[in-house]
C-alpha positions in Angstrom: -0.5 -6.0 -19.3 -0.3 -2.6 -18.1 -2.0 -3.2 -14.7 0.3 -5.4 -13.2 2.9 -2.7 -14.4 1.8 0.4 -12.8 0.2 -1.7 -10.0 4.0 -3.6 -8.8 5.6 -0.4 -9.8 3.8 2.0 -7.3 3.9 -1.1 -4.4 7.9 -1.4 -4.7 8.8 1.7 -6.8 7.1 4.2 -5.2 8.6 3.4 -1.5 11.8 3.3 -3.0 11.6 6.5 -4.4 10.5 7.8 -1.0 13.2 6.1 1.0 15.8 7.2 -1.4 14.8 10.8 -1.5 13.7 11.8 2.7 15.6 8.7 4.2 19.2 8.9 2.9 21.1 7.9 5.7 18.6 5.1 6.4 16.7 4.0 3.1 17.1 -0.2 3.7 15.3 0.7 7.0 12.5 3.1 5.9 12.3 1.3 2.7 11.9 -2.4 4.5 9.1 -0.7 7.1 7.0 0.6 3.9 6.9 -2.2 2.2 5.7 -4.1 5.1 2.3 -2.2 4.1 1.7 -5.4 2.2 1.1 -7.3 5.0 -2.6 -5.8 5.0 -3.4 -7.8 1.7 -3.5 -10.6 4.5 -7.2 -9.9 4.4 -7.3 -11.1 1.0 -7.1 -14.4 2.8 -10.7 -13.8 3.9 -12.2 -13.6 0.2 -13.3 -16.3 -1.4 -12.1 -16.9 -3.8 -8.6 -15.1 -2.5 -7.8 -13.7 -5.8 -10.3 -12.0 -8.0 -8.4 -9.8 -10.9 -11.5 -8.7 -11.7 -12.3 -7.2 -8.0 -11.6 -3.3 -6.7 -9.5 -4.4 -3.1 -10.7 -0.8 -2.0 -13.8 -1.2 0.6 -14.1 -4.5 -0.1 -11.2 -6.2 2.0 -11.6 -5.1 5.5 -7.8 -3.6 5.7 -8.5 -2.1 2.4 -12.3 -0.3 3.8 -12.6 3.5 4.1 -12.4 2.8 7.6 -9.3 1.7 7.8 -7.9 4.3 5.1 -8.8 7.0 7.1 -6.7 5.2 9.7 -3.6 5.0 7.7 -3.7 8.5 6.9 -3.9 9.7 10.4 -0.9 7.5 10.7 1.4 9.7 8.5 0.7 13.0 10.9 3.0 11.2 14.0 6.9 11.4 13.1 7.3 7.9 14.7 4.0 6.0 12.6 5.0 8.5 9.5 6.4 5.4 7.3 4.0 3.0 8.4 1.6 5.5 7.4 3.4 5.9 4.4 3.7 2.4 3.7 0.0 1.8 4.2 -1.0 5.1 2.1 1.4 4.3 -0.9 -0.3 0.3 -0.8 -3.9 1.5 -0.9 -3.0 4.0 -3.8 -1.3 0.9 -5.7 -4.8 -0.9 -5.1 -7.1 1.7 -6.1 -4.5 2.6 -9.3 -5.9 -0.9 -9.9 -9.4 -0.4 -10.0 -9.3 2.5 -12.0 -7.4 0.5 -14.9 -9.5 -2.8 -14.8 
């Protein structure tokens, strides 16, 4: 019951926060780009099955590999892939808050 909690919370919460705090003038926008992150639990599509609640997302999904974390951090250094970085970082920290409460 907790999971789903803290997991939701950090996906939308977390961004909010973000946006609300270092993009006043334009929160909707910076808040709408972060959560776009989600988009990379598209790969989830590739599992079978698609939805394990007992499965750690983090290096098993291919958007969700150490790989491609490495990539979304590099992402944040750039001022114009900051919040995609942001978005991406903030998702995979949501996932692994997961596997560390199953």
């Amino acid at each position: 019951m907790f999971q789903p909690i803290v997991h939701y919370g950090i996906h939308f919460g977390v961004p909010l926060i973000v946006a609300l705090v270092f993009y006043k003038k334009n929160w909707i926008k910076a808040y709408v780009i972060m959560i776009m992150g989600m988009l990379i639990d598209l790969d989830h599509l590739l599992a079978n099955p698609m939805f394990d609640p007992n499965r750690c997302s983090i290096n098993f999904h291919p958007l969700h590999s150490y790989y491609a974390i490495v990539i979304y951090i590099l992402l944040l250094i750039p001022k114009k892939t900051r919040l995609i970085g942001l978005g991406l970082v903030i998702h995979i920290i949501a996932d692994l808050a997961d596997c560390t409460l199953m």
